[in-house]
N, C-alpha and C positions, 0 to 999 in steps of 0.2 A: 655854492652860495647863490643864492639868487640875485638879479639884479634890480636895486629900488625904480621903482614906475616913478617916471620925471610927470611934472604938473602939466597937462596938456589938454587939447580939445579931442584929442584922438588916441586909438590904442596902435602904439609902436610896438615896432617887434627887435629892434635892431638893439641886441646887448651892448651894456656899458658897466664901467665898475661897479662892484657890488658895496653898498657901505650898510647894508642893513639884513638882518635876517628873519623878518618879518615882513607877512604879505600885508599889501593894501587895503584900506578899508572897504569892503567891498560887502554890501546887504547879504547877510545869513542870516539862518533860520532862526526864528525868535529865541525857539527854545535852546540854549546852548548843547542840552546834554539828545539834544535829537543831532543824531548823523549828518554831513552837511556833503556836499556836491560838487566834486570840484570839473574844470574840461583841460584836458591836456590838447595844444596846437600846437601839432609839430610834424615835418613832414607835408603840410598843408600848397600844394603849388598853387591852387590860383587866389588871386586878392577876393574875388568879389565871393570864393564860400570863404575866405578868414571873414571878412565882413558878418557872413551870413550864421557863420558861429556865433562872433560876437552877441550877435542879436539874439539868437536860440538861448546862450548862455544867461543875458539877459535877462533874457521872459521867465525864467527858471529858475533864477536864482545861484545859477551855478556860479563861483567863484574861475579865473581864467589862470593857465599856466600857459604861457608861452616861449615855445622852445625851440631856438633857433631859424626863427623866422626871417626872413627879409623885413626893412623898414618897410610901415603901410600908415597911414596915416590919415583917419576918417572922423569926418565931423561929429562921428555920436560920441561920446565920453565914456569909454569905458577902463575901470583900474584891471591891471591884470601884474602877476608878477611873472619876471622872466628867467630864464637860464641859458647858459652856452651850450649845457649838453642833455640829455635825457636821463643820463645813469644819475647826473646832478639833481636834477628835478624828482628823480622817484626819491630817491634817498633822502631830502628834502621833504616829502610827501608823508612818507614812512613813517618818517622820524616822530609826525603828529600824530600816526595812528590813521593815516588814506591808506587805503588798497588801491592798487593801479590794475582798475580792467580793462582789459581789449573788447573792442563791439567787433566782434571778426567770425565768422562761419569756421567754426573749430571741433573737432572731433569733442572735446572735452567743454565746449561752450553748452551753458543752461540759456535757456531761453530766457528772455529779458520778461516774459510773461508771466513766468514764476516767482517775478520779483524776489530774486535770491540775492538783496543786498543783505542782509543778515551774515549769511555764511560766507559771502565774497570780501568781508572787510569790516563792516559796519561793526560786529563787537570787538573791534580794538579800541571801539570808541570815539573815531574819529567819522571817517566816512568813507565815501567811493570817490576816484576821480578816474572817469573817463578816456579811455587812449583810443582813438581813430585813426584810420589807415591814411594813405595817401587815395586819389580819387581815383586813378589812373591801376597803380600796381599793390591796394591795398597796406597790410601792415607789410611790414621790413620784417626781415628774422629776429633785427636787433630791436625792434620794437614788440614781437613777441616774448624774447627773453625778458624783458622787464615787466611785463605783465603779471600777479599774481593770480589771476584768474579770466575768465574772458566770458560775454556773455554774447548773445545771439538772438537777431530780429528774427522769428518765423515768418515764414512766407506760405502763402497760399495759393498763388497762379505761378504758373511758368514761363512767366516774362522776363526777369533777371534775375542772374545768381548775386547781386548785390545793391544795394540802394547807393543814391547819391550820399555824399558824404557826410552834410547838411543835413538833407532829411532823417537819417540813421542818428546823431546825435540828437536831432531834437526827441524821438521817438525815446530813446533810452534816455533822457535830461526829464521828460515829459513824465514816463514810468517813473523814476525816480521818484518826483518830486510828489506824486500821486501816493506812491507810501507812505515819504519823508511828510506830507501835511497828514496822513491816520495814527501813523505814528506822532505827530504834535497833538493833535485831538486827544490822544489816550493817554498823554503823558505831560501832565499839568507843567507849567514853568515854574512854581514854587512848590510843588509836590516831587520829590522823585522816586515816591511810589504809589503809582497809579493804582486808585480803587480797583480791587479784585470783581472785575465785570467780565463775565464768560463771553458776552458779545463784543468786549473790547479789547479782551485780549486777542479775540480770534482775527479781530480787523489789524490790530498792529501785526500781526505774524502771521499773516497768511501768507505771506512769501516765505524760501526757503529758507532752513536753519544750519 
């Protein structure tokens, strides 16, 4: 069960009991039946990238899951809901129809440039939420088993085998949200089925299926 977000000036991480099973109000996508974005934090050791997520999640729109964090306590206002454990949180996620991806360099990760939220989750209906490694020793094994699928930033110089953990979520929050508003463009809010445009189908599914 998740734990309800208390009224504050800042985004806490420290669980407490649950008495609700519904997330916070938090700004999604106009249109309901477009896919929506969630960030999983967890595992996250230092305050100033949980800050620095917060913020990314933010700009983006993405909805925050926080899981098992140490209390942190920052003057920007952000709702987020929380959990004690991870298997808590996907099955929580699930349950709405999120797919849990890993941003992790994996034999079987598609590139995040193919924007292949379609086939990674997106037609259960609900959406993608996000799962980042730690900064240091990347995902955990037990953060890869909960993963329904994983996707991966291409790299083009051979200066690091991984980005900072921050800049990696904002890059896939950023894709994201870049489909999630072609797909709002093509798919009216009182229509839910969009005029047969061979130009506008191809911009909502040009990522994979």
């Amino acid at each position: 069960m998740p734990v309800p977000e208390a009224s504050h000036a800042g985004a806490q991480a420290q669980a407490q009991p649950s008495t609700t099973g519904e997330p916070p109000a938090n700004p999604g996508p106009r249109n309901t039946d477009i896919p929506c974005c969630y960030l999983i934090i967890n595992h996250i050791s230092k305050k100033h990238n949980v800050r620095k997520l917060l913020g990314g999640a933010a700009a983006f729109g993405a909805r925050v899951v926080v899981v098992g964090q140490p209390t942190y306590d920052f003057p920007e206002r952000h709702a987020v809901t929380r959990f004690h454990a991870l298997s808590d949180a996907c099955n929580w996620l699930r349950a709405r129809g999120i797919a849990v991806v890993g941003v992790e360099i994996a034999d079987d990760a598609r590139s995040v440039e193919e924007e292949p939220f379609d086939g990674a989750g997106c037609g259960r209906g609900g959406g993608i939420a996000f799962l980042m490694g730690n900064e240091g020793s990347g995902m955990s094994a037990k953060q890869k088993r909960a993963c329904d699928s994983f996707v991966v930033i291409p790299q083009y110089g051979g200066g690091t085998a991984s980005l900072n953990v921050t800049v990696a979520a904002n890059i896939v929050m950023h894709r994201f949200s870049v489909w999630q508003e072609r797909r709002r463009q093509c798919e009216p809010v009182q229509d839910p089925q969009p005029a047969q445009d061979p130009q506008c189908t191809s911009c909502c599914h040009s990522g994979g299926s």
